[in-house]
N, C-alpha and C positions, 0 to 999 in steps of 0.2 A: 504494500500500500504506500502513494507516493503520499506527500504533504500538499494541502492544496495551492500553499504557496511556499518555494523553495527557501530554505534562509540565505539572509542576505546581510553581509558583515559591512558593507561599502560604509554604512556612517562610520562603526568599529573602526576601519582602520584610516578613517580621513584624521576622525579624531585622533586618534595617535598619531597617527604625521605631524597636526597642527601642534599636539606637547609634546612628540621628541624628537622627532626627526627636522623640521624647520629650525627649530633652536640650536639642534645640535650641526647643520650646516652652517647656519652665522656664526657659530664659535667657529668652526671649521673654515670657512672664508676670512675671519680674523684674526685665526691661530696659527694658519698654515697648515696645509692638507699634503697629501702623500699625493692624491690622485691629481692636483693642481699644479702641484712643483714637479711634476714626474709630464706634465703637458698631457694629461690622459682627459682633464677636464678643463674646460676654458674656465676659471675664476669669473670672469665679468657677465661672460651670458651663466654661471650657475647664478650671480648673484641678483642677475634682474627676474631669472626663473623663479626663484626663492621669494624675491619679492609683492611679484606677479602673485603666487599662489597663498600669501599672507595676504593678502587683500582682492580674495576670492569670500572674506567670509566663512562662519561656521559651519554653511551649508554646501558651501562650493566641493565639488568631486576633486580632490589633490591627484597630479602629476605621481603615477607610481613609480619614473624615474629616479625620482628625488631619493627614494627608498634603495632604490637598488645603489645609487652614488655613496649614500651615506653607509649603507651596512659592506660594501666593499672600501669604504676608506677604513672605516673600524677592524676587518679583517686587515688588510695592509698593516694598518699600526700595531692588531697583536703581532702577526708574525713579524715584524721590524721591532717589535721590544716597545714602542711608544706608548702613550699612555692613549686614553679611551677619548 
């Protein structure tokens, strides 16, 4: 037996974007990145990207790029020993 309507996490994880992963890019854009200093990400278009999707509002659908930049600079920096 199916559910009559499928679940659907998309608020779930806008809302986590919005508290960790946007925050944790502007530290990242002003800390200095593994994936920015290595030219794998352009700093200026992450940072108007980043911008753009903090002024989409609570309700706006987030960029799920921003996720995958962020959790592969976090993996670089463990295995590079750096901090989180």
């Amino acid at each position: 037996m199916h559910a009559p309507i499928p679940e659907n996490f998309v608020h779930a994880t806008n809302t986590a974007m919005r508290r960790y992963v946007v925050p944790f890019l502007e530290s990242m854009l002003q800390d200095g990145s593994v994936l920015v200093d290595a030219g794998f990400v352009d700093g200026d278009g992450l940072a108007k990207t980043v911008d753009a999707e903090f002024l989409k509002g609570p309700h706006g659908e987030m960029d799920r790029t921003l996720f995958q930049i962020a959790s592969t600079e976090i993996g670089l920096r463990g295995l590079s020993g750096g901090a989180e």
